[in-house]
ROMARDO-260289 format. One record per residue (C-alpha): residue number from 0; residue in one letter; x, y, z. Coordinates in Angstrom, 3 decimals, m for minus. Example, Ala and Ser with C-alpha at 12.3 -4.5 7.8 and 13.67 -1.06 7.14 Angstrom:
<rs>
<0 A <12.300 m4.500 7.800>>
<1 S <13.670 m1.060 7.140>>
</rs>
This chain:
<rs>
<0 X <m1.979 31.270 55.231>>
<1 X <1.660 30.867 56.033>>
<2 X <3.751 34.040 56.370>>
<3 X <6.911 32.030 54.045>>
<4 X <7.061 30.257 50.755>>
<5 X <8.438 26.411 50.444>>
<6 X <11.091 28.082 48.792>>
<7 X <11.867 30.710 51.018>>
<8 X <11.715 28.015 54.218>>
<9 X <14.186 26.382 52.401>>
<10 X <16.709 29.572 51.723>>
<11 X <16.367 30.410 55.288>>
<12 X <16.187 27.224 57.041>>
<13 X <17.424 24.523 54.694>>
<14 X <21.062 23.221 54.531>>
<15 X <24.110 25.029 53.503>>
<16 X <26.572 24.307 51.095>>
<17 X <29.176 21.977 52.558>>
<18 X <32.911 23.054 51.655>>
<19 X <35.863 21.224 52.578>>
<20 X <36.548 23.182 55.938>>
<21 X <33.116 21.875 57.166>>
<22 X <34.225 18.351 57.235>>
<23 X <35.851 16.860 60.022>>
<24 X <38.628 15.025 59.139>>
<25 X <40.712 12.542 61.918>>
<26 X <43.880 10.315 61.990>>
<27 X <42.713 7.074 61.178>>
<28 X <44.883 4.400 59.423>>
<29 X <41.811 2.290 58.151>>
<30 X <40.591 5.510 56.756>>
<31 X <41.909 4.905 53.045>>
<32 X <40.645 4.114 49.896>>
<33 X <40.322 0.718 49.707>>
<34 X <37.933 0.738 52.483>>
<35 X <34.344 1.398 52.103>>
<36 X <31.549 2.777 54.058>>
<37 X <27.870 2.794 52.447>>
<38 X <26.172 5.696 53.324>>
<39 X <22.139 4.926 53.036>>
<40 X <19.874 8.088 52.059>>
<41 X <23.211 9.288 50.260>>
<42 X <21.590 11.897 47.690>>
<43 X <19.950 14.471 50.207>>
<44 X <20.465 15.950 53.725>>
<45 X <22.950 14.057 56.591>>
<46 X <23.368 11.368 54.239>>
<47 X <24.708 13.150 51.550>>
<48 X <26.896 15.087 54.178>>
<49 X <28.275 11.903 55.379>>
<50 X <29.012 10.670 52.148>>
<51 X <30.863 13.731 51.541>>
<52 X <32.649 13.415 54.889>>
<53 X <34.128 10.356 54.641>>
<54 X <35.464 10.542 51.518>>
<55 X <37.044 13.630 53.219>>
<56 X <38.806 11.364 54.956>>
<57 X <39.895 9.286 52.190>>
<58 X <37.359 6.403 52.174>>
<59 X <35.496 5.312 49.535>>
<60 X <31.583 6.128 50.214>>
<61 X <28.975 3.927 48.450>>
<62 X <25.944 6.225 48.849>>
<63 X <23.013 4.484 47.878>>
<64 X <19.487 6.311 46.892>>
<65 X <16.692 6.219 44.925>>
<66 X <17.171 9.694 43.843>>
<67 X <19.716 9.006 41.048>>
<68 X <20.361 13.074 39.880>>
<69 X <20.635 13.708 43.643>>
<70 X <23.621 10.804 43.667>>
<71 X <25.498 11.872 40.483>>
<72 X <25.284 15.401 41.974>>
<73 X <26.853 14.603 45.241>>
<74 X <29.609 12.448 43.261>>
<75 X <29.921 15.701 41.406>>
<76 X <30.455 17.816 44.746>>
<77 X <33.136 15.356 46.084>>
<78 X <35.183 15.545 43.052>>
<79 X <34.564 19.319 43.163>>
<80 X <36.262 19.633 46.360>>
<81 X <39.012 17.402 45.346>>
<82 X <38.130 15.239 48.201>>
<83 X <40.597 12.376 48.910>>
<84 X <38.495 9.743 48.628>>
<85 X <35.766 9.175 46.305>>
<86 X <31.657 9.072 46.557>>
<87 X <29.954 6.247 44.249>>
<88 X <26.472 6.228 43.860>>
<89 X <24.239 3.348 44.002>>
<90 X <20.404 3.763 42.810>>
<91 X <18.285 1.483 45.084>>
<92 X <15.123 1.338 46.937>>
<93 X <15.425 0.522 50.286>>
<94 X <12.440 m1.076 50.696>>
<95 X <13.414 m4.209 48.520>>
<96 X <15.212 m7.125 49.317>>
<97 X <17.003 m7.941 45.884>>
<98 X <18.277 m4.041 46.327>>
<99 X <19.626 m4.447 49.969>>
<100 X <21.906 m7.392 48.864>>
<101 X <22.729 m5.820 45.578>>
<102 X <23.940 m2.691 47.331>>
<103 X <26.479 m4.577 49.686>>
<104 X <27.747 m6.130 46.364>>
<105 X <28.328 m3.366 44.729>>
<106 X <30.322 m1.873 47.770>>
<107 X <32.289 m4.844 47.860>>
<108 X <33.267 m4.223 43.945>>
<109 X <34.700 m1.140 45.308>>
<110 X <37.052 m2.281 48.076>>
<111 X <36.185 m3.917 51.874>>
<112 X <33.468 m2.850 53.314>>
<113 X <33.980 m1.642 56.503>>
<114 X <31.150 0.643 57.467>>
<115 X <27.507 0.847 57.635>>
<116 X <26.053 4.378 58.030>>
<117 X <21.931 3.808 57.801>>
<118 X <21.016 7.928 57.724>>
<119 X <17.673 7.310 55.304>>
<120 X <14.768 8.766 56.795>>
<121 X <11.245 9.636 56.390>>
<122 X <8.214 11.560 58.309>>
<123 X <4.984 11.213 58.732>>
<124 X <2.907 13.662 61.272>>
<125 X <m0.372 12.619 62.135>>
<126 X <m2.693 11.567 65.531>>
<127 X <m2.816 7.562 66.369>>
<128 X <m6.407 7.739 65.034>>
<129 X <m6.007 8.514 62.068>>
<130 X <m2.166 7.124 61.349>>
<131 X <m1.937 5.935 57.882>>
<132 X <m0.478 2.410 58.343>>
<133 X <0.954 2.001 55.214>>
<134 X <3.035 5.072 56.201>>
<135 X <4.156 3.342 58.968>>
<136 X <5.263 0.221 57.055>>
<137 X <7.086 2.261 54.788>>
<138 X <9.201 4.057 57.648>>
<139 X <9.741 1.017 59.379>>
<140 X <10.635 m0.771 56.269>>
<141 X <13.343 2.057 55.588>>
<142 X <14.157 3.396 58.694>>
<143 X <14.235 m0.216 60.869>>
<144 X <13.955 m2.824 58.723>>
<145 X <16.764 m2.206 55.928>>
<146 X <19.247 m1.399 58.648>>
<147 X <18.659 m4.756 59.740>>
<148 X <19.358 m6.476 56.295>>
<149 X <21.946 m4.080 55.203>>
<150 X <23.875 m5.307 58.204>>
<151 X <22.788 m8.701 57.758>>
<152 X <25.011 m8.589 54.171>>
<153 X <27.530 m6.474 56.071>>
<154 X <28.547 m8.807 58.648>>
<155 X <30.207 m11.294 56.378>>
<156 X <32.317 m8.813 54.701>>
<157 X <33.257 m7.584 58.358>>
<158 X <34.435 m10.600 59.557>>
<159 X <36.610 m10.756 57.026>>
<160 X <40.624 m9.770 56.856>>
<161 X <40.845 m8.691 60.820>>
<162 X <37.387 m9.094 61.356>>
<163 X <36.693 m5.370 62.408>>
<164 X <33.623 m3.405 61.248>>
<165 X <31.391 m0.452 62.361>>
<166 X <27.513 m0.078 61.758>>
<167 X <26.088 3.506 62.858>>
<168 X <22.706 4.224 62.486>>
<169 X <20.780 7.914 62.233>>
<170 X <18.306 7.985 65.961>>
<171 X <16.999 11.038 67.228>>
<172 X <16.101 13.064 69.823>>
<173 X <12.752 10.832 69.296>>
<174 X <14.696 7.758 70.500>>
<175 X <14.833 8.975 73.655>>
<176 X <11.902 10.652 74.248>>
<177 X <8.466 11.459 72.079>>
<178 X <6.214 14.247 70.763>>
<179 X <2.667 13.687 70.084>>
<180 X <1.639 12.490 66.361>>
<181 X <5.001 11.057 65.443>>
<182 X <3.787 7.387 66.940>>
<183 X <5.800 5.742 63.643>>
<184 X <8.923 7.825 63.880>>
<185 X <9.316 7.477 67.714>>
<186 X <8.195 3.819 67.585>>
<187 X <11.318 3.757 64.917>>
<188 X <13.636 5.310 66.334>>
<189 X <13.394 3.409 69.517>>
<190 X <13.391 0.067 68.027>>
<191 X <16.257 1.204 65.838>>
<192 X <18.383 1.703 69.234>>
<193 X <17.601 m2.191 70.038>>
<194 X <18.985 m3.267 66.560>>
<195 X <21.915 m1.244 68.029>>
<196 X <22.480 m2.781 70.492>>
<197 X <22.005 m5.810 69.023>>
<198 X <24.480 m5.801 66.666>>
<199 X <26.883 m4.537 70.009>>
<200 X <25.972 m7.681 71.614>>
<201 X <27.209 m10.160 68.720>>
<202 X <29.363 m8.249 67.046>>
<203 X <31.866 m9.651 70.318>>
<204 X <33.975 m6.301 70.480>>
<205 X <35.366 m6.277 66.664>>
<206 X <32.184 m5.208 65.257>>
<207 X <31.140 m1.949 67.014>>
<208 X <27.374 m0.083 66.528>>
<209 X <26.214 3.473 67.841>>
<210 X <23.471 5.955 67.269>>
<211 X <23.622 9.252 66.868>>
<212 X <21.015 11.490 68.337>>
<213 X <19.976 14.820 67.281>>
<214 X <17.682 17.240 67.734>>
<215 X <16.125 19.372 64.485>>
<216 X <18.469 19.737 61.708>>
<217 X <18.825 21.865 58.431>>
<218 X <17.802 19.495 55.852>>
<219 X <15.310 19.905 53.102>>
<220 X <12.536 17.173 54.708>>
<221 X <12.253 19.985 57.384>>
<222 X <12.642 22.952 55.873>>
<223 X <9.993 21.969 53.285>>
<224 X <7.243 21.100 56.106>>
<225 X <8.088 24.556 57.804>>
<226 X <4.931 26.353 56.412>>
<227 X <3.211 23.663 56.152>>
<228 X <3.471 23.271 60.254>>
<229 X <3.130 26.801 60.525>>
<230 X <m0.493 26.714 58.799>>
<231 X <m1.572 23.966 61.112>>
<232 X <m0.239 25.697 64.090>>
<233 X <m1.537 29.295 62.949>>
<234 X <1.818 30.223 63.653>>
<235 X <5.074 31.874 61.615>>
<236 X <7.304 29.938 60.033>>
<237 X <10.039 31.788 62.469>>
<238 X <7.434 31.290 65.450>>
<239 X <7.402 27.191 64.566>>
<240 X <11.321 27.402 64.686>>
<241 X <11.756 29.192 67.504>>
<242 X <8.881 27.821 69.415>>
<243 X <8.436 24.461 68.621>>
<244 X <11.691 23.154 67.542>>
<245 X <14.127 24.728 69.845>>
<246 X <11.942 25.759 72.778>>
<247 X <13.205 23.051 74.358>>
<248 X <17.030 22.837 73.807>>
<249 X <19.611 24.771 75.055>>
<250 X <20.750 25.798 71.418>>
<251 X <19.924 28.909 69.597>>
<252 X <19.719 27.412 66.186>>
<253 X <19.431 23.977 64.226>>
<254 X <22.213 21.657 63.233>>
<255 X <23.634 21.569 59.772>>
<256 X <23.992 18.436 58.152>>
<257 X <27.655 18.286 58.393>>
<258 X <27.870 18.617 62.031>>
<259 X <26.084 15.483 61.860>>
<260 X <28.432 13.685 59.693>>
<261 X <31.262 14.323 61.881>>
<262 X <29.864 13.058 64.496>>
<263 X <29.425 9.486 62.584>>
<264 X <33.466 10.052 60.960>>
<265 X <34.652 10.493 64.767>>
<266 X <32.095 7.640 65.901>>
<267 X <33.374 4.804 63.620>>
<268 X <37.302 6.068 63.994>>
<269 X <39.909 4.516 66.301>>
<270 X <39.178 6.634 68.103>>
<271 X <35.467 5.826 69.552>>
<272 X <36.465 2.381 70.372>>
<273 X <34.564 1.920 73.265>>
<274 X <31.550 3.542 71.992>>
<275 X <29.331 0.035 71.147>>
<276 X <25.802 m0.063 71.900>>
<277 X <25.900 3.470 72.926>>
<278 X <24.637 6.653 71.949>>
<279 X <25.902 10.080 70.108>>
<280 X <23.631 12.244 72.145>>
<281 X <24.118 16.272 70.492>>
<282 X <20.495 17.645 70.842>>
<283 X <21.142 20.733 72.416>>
<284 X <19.738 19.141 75.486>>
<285 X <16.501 18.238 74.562>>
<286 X <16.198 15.361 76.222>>
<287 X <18.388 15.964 79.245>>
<288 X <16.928 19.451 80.601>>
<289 X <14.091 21.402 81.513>>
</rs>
C-alpha cells in the first residue's frame, strides 16, 4: 500500500492558492475589457490559472467547463482579488459540437474575441495492449479535436476589426518526446503541435498560434494519481516525485499552475509577435538534456 493518502498527495503536491502577486501582468494595449480570451478547462488546474491571469491583465476570460461549481468558484476568486478584468463561466462539454459553437457565442456576447487558450486535458496510463480506445477518443476528442473547432468558430471573429487574433494551445513535454503507456496523450500532444502550426500557416501573420510545453505540474489530475503510481511502482509517493517525474529535468520541483499561465499572458502579448508556429518550451530540460 501507498505510504500517502489522495488527500495528503494533494496538500503536498497539489496546486497552491494563486494571489494576485503570482500573476504576471504585461503592457499590452489590446489587453482591456472589451476583449476576450476563452480559456478551455477553465474550472481546475492551468486553466483556471489562466483564466485568472488574464483577467489580471484586464481581459475578459470566458472559461468554459463542465464542472459548473468549479467555474462559479473561480469567478468567485477573480472578483476576490479585485482583478481588473473579469472571469465568466461557461458550462460546456467539450466533446459536443452544438457546445463548441455555443461557447464562441457566448464569448462574443461578452466583447471580441481575441484569444483562444485550449488548456483542457485528460490522462489515461496504460500499455498499447490493453489501451482502452474509447479513452483515446475521448482525449483526442478534447484535447485535439475541440481545439480544432473552437478555432474553427474563432477565426471569423478574428478576422474581424484589424483582423488580429491569437490561439495557444496546452502541449507538453510529451509533444516532444514520449514515455511508455501514454500512446493517447503523446499521440495528442504531437498532433496538437500540427494543428499549431496549422493555424500559423493560414492565419498569414495576423493570426498567431504557439504551444506551450511543460514538464509535470502541480495540479490536482497529478497530485490525485500520486499514490496511485506509487502502488504500481512499489514506490513512495516522494520516491515517484523525485524519481520519476523530475529525474530527468534540471529542476528541483514541479511547476505551479500559474507559472504556466504566464507563460500563455506573455505568449499572446505584443510582445511574442514572432512567436507563430513555435513552441513555449519550460520543462526544466526534459527534453533537451541528459
Amino acid at each position: 500500500m501507498t505510504d500517502m493518502t489522495v488527500e495528503e498527495a494533494m496538500a503536498k503536491y497539489g496546486p497552491s492558492e494563486i494571489t494576485r502577486d503570482d500573476l504576471l501582468e504585461v503592457d499590452d494595449p489590446a489587453y482591456a475589457p472589451e476583449n476576450v480570451a476563452i480559456v478551455t478547462g477553465g474550472a481546475n488546474g492551468i486553466g483556471r490559472a489562466t483564466a485568472l491571469a488574464f483577467a489580471a491583465n484586464g481581459l475578459t476570460a470566458v472559461a468554459t467547463d463542465r464542472d459548473e461549481e468549479g467555474l462559479t468558484a473561480v469567478e468567485s476568486r477573480a472578483a476576490d482579488l479585485d482583478l481588473p478584468g473579469e472571469v465568466v463561466g461557461v458550462p460546456a462539454d467539450l466533446t459536443n459540437d452544438a457546445d463548441l459553437e455555443r461557447i464562441v457565442d457566448e464569448a462574443a456576447e461578452e466583447g471580441s474575441v481575441r484569444y483562444l487558450l485550449n488548456i483542457a486535458g485528460i490522462q489515461t496510463v496504460a500499455p498499447i495492449e490493453s489501451f482502452p480506445v474509447e479513452r483515446y477518443d475521448l482525449m483526442h476528442d478534447v484535447m485535439q479535436r475541440a481545439p480544432l473547432i473552437l478555432t474553427k468558430h474563432c477565426f471569423p471573429h478574428f478576422r474581424r476589426g484589424d483582423g488580429r487574433g491569437v490561439v495557444g494551445n496546452m502541449c507538453s513535454a510529451h509533444g516532444h518526446i514520449v514515455t511508455r503507456d501514454k500512446v493517447a496523450y503523446n499521440t495528442v500532444k504531437f498532433g496538437l503541435r500540427g494543428l499549431t502550426q496549422s493555424i500559423a500557416a493560414e492565419g498569414e501573420g495576423a493570426i498567431r498560434a504557439f504551444t506551450v510545453s511543460t514538464a509535470y505540474v502541480k495540479t490536482g489530475l497529478v497530485a490525485r494519481q500520486l499514490p496511485d503510481t506509487a502502488d504500481r511502482r512499489n514506490m513512495t509517493v516522494d520516491e515517484v516525485v523525485e524519481q520519476v517525474m523530475l529525474e530527468r529535468t534540471r529542476a528541483t520541483e514541479m511547476m505551479e499552475p500559474y507559472e504556466v499561465a504566464n507563460l500563455f499572458v506573455i505568449g499572446c502579448s505584443r510582445h511574442s509577435d514572432h512567436l507563430n508556429g513555435g513552441d513555449m518550451t519550460h520543462e526544466g530540460g526534459m527534453s533537451l538534456t541528459y
